[in-house]
Each structure stands twice: as structure tokens, then as C-alpha cells.
C-alpha positions as CSV (number, residue, x, y, z in Angstrom):
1,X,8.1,10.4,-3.5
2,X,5.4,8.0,-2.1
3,X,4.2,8.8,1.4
4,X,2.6,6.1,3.7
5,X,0.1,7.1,6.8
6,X,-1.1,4.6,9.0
7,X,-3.1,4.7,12.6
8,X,-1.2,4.7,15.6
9,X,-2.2,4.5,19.0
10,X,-2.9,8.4,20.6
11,X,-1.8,7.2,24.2
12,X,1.7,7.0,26.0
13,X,3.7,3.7,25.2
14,X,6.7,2.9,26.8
15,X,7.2,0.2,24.3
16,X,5.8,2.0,21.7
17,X,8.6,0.8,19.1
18,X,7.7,-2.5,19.9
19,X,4.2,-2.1,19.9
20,X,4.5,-0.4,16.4
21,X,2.9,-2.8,13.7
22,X,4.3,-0.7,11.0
23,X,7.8,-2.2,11.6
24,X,6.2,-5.3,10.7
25,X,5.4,-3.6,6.8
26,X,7.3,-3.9,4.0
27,X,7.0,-1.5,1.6
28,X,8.5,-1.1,-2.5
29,X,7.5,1.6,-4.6
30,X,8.7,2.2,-8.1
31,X,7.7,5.0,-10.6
32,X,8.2,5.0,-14.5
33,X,10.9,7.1,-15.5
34,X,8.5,9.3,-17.3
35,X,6.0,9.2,-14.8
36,X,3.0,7.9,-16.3
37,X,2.9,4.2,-14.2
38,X,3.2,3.3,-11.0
39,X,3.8,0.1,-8.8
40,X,4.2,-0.9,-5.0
41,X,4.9,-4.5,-3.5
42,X,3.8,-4.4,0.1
43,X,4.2,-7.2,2.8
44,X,2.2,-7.2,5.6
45,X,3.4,-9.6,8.2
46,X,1.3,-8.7,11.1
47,X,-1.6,-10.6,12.5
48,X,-4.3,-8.6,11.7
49,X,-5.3,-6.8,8.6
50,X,-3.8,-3.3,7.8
51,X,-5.6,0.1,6.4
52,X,-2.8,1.9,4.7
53,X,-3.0,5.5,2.8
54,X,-0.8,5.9,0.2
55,X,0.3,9.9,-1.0
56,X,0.8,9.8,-4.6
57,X,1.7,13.7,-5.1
58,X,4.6,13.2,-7.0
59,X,3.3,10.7,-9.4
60,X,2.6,12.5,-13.0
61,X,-1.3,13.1,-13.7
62,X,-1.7,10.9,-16.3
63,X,-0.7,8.0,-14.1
64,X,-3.3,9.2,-11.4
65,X,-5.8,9.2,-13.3
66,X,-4.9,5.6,-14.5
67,X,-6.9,2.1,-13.2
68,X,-4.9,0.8,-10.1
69,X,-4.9,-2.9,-10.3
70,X,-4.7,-4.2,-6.1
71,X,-3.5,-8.6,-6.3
72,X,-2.8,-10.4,-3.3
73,X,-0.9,-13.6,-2.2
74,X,-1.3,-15.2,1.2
75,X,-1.7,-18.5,2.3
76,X,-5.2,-19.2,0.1
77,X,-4.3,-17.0,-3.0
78,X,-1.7,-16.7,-5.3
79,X,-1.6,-13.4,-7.1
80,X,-5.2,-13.1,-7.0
81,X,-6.9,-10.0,-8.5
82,X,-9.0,-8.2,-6.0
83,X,-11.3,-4.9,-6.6
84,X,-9.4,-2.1,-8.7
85,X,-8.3,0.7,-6.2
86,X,-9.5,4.2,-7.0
87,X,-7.3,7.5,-6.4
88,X,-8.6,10.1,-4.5
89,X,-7.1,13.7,-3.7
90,X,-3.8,11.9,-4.6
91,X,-4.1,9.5,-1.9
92,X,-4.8,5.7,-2.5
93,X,-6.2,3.7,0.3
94,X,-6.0,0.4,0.6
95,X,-7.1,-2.9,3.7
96,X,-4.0,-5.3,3.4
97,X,-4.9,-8.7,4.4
98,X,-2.9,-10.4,7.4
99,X,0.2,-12.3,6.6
100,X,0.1,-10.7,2.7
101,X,1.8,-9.5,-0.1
102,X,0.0,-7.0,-2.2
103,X,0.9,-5.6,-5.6
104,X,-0.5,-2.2,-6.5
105,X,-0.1,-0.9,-9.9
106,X,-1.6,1.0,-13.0
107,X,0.9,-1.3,-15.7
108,X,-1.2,-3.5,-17.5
């Protein structure tokens, strides 16, 4: 299982489900049958950039302590490799640009 925290906003919304840029993220996650790669495709179509946390404590050890290649496509790249992403307590955190799709994965 892959579990994804975001920020949300700590005061009463009435339109909080509308208000929710979340709803606006698209998220895919596979993991290697035996447990040793990982890879998510993520589309961000909000406005803004996104900081997104990514809980990895079901993915085997020796894919955690794998490189985690980040590339992004958006309107000025296509499938451009940006700074490997480093694993920390199991958790992988990552800025997603606005209007993006990111790949995150340890395949080579």
C-alpha cells in the first residue's frame, strides 16, 4: 500500500470538497511483484504547485533503499529528469509542478 498526505486547510469550509485541491491529483502506483521496484505516475492539474508525502511502508527494503528517479512533463518539458528523490523514514516527499505529470520510480 502507498499512502499520500497532503496539507489541508485547519479552518471550517462549507465548500471544503470544492475547495479540496486534492480532487484535482491523479495518482498511479505500482509495485514489482517481488517487491524490489517501485513506480508512481501523478497528475497534478491544479494551478499552483503541490508538496506531496508519499508512505512507502509496504514497499520491500531493498527497493527503499534504491535511487528514486523524479521526471516531469508540462507544458515546457517532456519527460525531463529532475533531482533524484531521497527516501526518508519510508516516506518520499516530493513539490509537483502546476499543470504536471510526474513519474517516480527506482526502475532504471
Amino acid at each position: 500500500m502507498v499512502e499520500i498526505t497532503y496539507s489541508q486547510p485547519t479552518k471550517f469550509d462549507v465548500y471544503k470538497y470544492w475547495h479540496n485541491s486534492f480532487r484535482h491529483i491523479r495518482i498511479l502506483a505500482f509495485v514489482s511483484p517481488d517487491g524490489n521496484d517501485y513506480t508512481m505516475l501523478i497528475m497534478n492539474g491544479i494551478e499552483s504547485d503541490v508538496d506531496l508525502s508519499v508512505n512507502l511502508n509496504d514497499v520491500g527494503n531493498n527497493a527503499l533503499s534504491k535511487a528514486v528517479k523524479h521526471f516531469v512533463t508540462d507544458k515546457t518539458d517532456n519527460c525531463s529528469p529532475k533531482n533524484d528523490l531521497s527516501v526518508q523514514t519510508n516516506t518520499i516527499h516530493v513539490l509537483l509542478p502546476e499543470h504536471s505529470i510526474s513519474t517516480i520510480t527506482t526502475l532504471k
